[in-house]
N, C-alpha and C positions, 0 to 999 in steps of 0.2 A: 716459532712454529709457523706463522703467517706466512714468511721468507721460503719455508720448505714446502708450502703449498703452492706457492707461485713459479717457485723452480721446477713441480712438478708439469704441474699446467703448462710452463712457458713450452718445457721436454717433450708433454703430448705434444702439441700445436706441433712443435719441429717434426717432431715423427711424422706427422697427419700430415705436413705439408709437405714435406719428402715423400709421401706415398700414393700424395696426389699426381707431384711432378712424374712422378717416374710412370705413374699410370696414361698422363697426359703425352709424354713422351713416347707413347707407342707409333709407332710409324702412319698406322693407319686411322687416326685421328689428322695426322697433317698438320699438327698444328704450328711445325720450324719451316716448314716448306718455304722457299723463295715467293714471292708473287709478286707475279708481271704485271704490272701495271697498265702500260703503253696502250696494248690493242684494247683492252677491256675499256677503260677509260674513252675511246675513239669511239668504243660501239655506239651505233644511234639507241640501243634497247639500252644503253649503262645510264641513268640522269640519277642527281641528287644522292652522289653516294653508291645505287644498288643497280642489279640490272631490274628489268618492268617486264611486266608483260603486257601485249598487246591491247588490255582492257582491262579497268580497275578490278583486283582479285584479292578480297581480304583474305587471308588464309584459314580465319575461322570465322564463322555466320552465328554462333550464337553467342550471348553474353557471357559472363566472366562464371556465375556459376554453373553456365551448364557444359562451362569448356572445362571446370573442375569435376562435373561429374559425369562425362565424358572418360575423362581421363581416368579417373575413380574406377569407372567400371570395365574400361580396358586392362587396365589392371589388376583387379581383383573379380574380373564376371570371367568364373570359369566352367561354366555348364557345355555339355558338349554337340551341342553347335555350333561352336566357332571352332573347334578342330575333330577331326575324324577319330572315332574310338579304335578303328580297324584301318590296316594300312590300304593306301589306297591303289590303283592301278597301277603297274610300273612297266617298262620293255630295257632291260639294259641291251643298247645295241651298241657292238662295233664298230665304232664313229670311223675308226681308223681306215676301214673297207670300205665306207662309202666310193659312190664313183665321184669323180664331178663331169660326169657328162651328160647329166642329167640334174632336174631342177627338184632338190628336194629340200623339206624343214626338219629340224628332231627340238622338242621343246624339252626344257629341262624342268621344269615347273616355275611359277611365277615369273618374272620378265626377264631368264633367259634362255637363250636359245641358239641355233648353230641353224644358219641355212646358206644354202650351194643355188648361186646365180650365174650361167651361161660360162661356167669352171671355175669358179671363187667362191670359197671357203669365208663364210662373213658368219661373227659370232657378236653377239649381242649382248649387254649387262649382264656378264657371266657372276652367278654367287655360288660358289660350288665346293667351295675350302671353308667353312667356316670354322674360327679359330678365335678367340678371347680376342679383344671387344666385343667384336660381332655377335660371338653365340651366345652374351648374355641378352642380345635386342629381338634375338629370332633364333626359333626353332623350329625345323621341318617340321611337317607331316609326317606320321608313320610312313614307310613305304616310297619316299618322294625323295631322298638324297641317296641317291645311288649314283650317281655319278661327281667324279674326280676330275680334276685339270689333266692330270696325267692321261684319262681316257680319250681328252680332245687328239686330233691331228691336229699338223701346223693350220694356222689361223693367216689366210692372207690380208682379211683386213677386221679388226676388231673396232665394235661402233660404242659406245658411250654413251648415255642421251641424259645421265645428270648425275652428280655425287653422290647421293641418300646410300644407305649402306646399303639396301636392299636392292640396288642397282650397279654400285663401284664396290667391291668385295678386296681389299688391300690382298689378304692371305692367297685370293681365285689371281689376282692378277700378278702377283708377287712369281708364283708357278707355272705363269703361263709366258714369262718376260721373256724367254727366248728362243719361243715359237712361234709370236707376233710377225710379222712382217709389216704391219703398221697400224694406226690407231685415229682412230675420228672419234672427234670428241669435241664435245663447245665450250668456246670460249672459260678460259678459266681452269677446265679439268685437266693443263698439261703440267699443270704447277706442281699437282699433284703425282702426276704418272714420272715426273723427271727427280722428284724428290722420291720416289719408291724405285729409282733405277733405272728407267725405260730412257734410251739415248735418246734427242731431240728430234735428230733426223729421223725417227720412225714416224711420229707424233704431227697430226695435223688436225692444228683446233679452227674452229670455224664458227661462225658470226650467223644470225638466221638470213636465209635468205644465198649465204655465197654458196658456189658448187667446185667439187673436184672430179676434172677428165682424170681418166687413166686408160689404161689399153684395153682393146678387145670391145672401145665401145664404152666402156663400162663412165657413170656420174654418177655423185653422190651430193645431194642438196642437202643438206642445213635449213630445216624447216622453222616456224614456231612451235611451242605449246604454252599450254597457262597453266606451269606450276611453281616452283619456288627451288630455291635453295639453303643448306647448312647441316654441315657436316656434324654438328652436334653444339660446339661451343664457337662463340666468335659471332662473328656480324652476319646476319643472313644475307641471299641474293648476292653474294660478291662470286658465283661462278654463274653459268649461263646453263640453262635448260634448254631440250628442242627435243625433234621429230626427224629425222630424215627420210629421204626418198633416194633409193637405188636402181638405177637404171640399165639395163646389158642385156645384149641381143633381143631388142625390143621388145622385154618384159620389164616393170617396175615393182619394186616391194615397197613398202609404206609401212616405216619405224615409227609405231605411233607414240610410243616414249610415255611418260604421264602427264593428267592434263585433265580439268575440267573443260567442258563444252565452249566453244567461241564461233564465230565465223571461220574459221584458219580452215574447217573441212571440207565444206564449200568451195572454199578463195583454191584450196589445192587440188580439187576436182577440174575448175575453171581453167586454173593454171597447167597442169598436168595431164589432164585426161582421163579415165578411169585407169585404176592400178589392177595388175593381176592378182596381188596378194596384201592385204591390209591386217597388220598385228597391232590389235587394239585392247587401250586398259580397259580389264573389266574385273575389278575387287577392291579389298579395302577402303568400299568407300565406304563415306558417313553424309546423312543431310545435312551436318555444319558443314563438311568439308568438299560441298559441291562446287566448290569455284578453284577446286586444285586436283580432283577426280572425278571419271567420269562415273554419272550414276546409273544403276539400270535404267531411271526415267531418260538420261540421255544417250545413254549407248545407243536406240532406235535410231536419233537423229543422226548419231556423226555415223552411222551407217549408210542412211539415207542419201547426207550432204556426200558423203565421200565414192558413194557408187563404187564400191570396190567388186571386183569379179568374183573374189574370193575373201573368208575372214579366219581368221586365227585371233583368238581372247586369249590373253593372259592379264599377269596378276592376278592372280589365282593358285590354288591348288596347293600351294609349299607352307605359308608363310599366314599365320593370323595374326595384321598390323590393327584389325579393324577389328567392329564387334560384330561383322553379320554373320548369317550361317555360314558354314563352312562352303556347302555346294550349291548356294545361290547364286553363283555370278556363271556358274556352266548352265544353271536351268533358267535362267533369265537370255542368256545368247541361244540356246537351243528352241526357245519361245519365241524368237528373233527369226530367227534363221524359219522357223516352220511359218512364220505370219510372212513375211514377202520371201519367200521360196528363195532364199537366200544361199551361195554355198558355202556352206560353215566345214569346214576344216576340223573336227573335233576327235584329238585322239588322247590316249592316257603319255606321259611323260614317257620320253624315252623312244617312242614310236618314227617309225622313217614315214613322211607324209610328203608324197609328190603331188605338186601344184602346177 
């Protein structure tokens, strides 16, 4: 009898671990992907194994139990403040009609977005297909997923600022392969875009700090930020995070990417200049998790340090990662913007916003 209990059990386990593999084998986990070594490894940000960031950044501030009931209650606090009972604002426009002769943004809610710089078409941590894995990690807002890959125009150049799903969308990018014209991305996120299809020659990953010319004027810098990486299972920090800044017809936009507070807004003020347009994170945060998001208590500052002309918030509005209210991170920027007569850029998703 013993014998036939074991050979049951040994049958489960085989099942269970067949069901794991084949779940783990989704494309958009990554986990057969080839990885390049060489350039990572060279980076002055790779030491000890992982990339760093510019300033010691534990990824969580409180102790072991309150990272358990943290997480406890992210998962099971489900009162409706952390998501809208009623759908929220929407505009589906015809992306496709845009001009580009002219300098507009359309936010898709949370951190993506499609904006037109001096006739370039640049789209940003598009998540817009969501499809198993993904949909069991995040679910829209009422009213907030109206738009499709298929609604983009071609995309001249697509930016990347870190893997977390709620930024590299496998199924949004899988649909978009070939009407990319090309792809910025740091250090690390090509391992993934060549293992999902995308030919090498599109793909231009970058270290913080290097820049790419291209015509018409146009540069794109490879910033810092201070947040982290890991795609879900495996070693964390082994791709690179950042910010970039885009530059043509002597306007700049300012990819603020995610990121607790550092010097970096200041140093890119100094360095740069003031920008016309600064797209900054403003959600999901938590006070453990101030050293990897920005908080309202720091949104002020990196407004401050970075003197931007104009501001656009996101992370926001799609996506509850975190446990705040739902619409506190628009009335915390809108309280921003009214105390230093700031111009805040604030529409519903979907909207054509010229800057």
């Amino acid at each position: 009898m013993i014998y036939r209990y074991l050979f049951i059990i040994a049958l489960l386990l085989l099942v269970l671990s067949g069901i794991a593999l084949a779940v783990l084998s989704h494309p958009a986990f990554g986990l057969w992907r080839h990885v390049s070594t060489e350039r990572i490894q060279a980076s002055p940000n790779y030491r000890d194994g992982m990339f760093r960031n510019q300033l010691p950044t534990p990824q969580f501030t409180g102790d072991t139990a309150s990272a358990r009931g943290t997480l406890w209650r992210f998962l099971t606090h489900r009162d409706t403040l952390r998501v809208p009972q009623t759908p929220l604002p929407a505009v589906k426009t015809d992306l496709k009609s845009l001009p580009t002769d002219s300098d507009w943004l359309v936010w898709f809610g949370h951190s993506s977005y499609l904006f037109c710089l001096n006739g370039t078409r640049f789209l940003v941590d598009p998540v817009l297909q969501l499809e198993w894995p993904s949909s069991m990690m995040m679910r829209p807002f009422p009213g907030t997923d109206i738009y499709r890959p298929a609604d983009l125009p071609d995309i001249d150049v697509l930016i990347l600022t870190h893997e977390h799903w709620d930024h590299m969308d496998y199924a949004t990018l899988r649909d978009l392969r070939d009407r990319v014209r090309h792809v910025i991305c740091p250090l690390g996120i090509a391992d993934y875009l060549r293992y999902w299809g995308y030919p090498d020659a599109l793909i231009t990953e970058m270290d913080w700090y290097e820049s790419l010319s291209g015509e018409a004027g146009l540069t794109i810098t490879c910033l810092p930020s201070r947040h982290f990486s890991n795609r879900l299972l495996g070693k964390p920090n082994q791709t690179l995070w950042a910010s970039f800044l885009v530059e043509s017809g002597g306007r700049k936009v300012y990819i603020g990417g995610d990121g607790g507070y550092d010097m970096r807004f200041r140093e890119i003020h100094e360095r740069f200049g003031s920008v016309d347009l600064a797209l900054l994170e403003n959600g999901q945060y938590n006070a453990a998790w101030r050293y990897i998001h920005t908080t309202p208590a720091d949104l002020e500052q990196v407004i401050l340090d970075l003197q931007a002309r104009q501001v656009f918030t996101v992370h926001h509005d799609k996506f509850a990662l975190s446990v705040h209210p739902w619409y506190e991170p628009s009335s915390v920027a809108r309280a921003l913007a009214a105390k230093h007569h700031l111009r805040l850029l604030d529409a519903p998703i979907g909207t054509v916003v010229n800057y």
